[in-house]
N, CA, C and O of each residue as an XYZ file, in Angstrom:
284
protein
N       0.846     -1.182      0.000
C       0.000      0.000      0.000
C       0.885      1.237      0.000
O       1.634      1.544      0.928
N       0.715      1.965     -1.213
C       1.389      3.543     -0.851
C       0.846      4.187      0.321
O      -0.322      4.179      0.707
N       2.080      4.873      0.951
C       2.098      5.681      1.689
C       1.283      7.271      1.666
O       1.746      8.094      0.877
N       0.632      7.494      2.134
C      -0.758      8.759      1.759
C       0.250     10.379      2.036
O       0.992     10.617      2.989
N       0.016     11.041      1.157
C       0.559     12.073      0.527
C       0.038     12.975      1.538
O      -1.085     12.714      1.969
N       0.792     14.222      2.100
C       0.179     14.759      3.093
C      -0.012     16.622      2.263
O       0.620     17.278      1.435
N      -0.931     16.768      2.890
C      -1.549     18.023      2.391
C      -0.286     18.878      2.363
O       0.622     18.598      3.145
N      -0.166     19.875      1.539
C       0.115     21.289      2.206
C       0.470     21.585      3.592
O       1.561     21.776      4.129
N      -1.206     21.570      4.213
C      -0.927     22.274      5.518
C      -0.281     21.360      6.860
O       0.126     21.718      7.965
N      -0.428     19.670      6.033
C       0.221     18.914      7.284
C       1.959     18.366      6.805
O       2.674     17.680      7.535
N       2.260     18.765      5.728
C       3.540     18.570      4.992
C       4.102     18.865      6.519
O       3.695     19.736      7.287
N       5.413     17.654      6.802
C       6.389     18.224      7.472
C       6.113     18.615      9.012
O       6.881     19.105      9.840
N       4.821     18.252      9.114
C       4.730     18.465     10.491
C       4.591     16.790     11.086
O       4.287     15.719     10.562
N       5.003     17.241     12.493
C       5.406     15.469     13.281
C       4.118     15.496     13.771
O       3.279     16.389     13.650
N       4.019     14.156     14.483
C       2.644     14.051     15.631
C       1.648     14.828     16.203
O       1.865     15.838     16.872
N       0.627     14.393     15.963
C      -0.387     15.743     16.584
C      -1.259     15.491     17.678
O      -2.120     14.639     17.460
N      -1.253     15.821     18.375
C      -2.011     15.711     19.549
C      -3.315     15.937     19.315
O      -3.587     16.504     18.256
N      -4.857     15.403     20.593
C      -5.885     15.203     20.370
C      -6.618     16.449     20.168
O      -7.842     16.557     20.102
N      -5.689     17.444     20.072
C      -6.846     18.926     20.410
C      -6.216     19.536     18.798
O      -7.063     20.201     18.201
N      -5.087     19.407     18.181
C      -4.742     19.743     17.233
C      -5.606     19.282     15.799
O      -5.921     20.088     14.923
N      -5.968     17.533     15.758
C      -6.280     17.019     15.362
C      -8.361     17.698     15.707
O      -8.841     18.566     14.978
N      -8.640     17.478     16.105
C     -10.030     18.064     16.854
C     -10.121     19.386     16.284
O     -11.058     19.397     15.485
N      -9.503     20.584     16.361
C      -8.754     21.382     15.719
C      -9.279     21.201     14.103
O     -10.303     21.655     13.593
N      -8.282     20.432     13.528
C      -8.260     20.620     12.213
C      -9.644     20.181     11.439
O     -10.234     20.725     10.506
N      -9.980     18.795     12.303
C     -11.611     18.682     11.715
C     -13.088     18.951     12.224
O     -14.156     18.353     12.099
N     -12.638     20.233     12.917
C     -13.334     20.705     13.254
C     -14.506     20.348     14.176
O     -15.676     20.559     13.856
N     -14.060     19.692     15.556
C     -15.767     18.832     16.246
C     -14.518     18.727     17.895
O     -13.335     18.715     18.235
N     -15.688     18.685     18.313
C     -15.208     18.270     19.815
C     -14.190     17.366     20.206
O     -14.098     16.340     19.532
N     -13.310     17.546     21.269
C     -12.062     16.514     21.672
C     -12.964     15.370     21.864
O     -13.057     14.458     21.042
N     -13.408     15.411     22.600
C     -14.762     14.498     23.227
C     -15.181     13.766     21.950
O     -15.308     12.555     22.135
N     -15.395     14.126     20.869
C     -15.419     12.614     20.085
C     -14.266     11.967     19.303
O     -14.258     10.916     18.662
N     -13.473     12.703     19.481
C     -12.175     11.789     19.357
C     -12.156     10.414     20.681
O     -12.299      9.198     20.550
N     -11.899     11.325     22.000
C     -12.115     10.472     22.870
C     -12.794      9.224     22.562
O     -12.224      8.148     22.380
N     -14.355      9.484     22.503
C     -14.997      8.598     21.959
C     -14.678      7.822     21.231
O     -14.473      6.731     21.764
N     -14.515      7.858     20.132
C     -14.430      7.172     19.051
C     -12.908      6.409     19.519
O     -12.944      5.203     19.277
N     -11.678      6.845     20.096
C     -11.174      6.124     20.399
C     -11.283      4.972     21.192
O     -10.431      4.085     21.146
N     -12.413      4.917     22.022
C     -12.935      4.279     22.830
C     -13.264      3.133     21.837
O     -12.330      2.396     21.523
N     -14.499      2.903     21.307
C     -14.849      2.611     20.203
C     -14.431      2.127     19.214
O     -15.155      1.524     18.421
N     -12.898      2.332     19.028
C     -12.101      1.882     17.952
C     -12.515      2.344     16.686
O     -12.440      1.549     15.749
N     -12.978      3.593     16.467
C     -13.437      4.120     14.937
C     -12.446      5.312     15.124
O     -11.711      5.604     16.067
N     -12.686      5.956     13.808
C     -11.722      7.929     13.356
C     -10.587      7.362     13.241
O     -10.349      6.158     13.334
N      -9.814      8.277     13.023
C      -8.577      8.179     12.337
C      -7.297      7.585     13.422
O      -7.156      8.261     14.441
N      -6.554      6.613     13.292
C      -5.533      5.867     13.711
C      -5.065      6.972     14.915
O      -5.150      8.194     15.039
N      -4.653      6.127     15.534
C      -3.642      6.856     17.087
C      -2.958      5.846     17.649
O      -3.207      4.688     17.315
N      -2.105      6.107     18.480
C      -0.857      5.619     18.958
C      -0.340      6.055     19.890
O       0.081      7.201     19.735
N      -0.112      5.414     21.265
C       0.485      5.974     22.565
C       2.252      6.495     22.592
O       3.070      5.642     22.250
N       2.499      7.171     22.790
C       3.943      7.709     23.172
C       3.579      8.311     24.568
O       2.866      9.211     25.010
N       4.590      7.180     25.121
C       4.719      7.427     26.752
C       3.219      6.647     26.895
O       2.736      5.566     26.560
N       2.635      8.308     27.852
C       1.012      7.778     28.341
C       0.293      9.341     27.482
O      -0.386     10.236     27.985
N       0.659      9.218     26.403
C       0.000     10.750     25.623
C      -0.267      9.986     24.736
O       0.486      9.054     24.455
N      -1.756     10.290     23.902
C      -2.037     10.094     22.514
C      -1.504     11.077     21.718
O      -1.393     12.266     22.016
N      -1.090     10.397     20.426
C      -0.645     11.030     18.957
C      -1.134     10.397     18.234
O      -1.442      9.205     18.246
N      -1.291     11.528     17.212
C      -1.837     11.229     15.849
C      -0.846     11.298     14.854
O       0.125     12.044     14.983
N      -0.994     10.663     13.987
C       0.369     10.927     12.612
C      -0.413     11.467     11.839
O      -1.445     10.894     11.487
N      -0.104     12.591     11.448
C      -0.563     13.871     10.355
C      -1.169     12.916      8.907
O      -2.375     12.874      8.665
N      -0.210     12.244      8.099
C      -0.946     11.432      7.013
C      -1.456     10.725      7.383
O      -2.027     10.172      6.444
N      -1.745     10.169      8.475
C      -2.947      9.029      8.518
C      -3.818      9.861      8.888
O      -4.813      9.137      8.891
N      -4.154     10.828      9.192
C      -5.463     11.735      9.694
C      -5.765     12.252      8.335
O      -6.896     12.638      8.037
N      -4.844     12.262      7.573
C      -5.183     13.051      5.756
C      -6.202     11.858      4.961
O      -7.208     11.901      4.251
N      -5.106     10.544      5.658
C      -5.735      8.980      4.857
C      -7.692      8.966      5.021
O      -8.658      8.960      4.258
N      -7.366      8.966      6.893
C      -8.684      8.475      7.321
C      -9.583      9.455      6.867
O     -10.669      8.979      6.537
N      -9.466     10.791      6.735
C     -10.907     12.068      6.559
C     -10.764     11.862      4.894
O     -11.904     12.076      4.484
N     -10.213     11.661      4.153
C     -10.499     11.028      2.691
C     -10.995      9.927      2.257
O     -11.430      9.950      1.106
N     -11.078      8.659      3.028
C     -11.762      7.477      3.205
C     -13.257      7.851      3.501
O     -14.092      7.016      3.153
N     -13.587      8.719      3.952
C     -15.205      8.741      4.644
C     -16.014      9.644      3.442
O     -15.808     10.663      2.783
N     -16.757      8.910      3.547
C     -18.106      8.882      2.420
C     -18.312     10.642      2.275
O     -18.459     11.200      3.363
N     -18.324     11.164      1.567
C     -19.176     12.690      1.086
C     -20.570     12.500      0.995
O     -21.246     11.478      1.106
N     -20.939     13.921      0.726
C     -22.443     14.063      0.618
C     -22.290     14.914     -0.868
O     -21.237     15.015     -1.499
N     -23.410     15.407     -1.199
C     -23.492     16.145     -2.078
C     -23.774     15.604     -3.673
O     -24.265     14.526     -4.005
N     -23.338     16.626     -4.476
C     -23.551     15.950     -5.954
C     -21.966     15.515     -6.287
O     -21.029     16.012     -5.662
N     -21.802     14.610     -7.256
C     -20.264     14.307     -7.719
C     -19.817     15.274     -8.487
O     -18.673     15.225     -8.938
């Protein structure tokens, strides 16, 4: 599987924490939480006892999820 191409705005940046990430797509920490709970949203990974996110897999996972609209 290729490796997912990272935007512009996440080019070059390292690990992101749960409020950065929350942040960028705009919705409550609280359903990150959730959903981590849950095992759904975009991939995470413990360092130490802190969650991180890896910038292209947060690009991967919000491009995987279904749109609305016309094509």
């Amino acid at each position: 599987m290729k490796a997912p191409q990272a935007t512009a705005r996440t080019a070059g940046r390292g690990l992101a924490t749960p409020s950065e990430v929350a942040e960028y797509l705009r919705m409550p920490q609280a359903t990150l939480t959730q959903w981590r709970y849950l095992e759904k949203g975009p991939r995470w990974r413990k360092v130490g006892r802190h969650v991180r996110y890896d910038w292209p897999g947060v690009e991967q996972w919000l491009h995987e999820q279904p749109g609305g609209g016309a094509a």
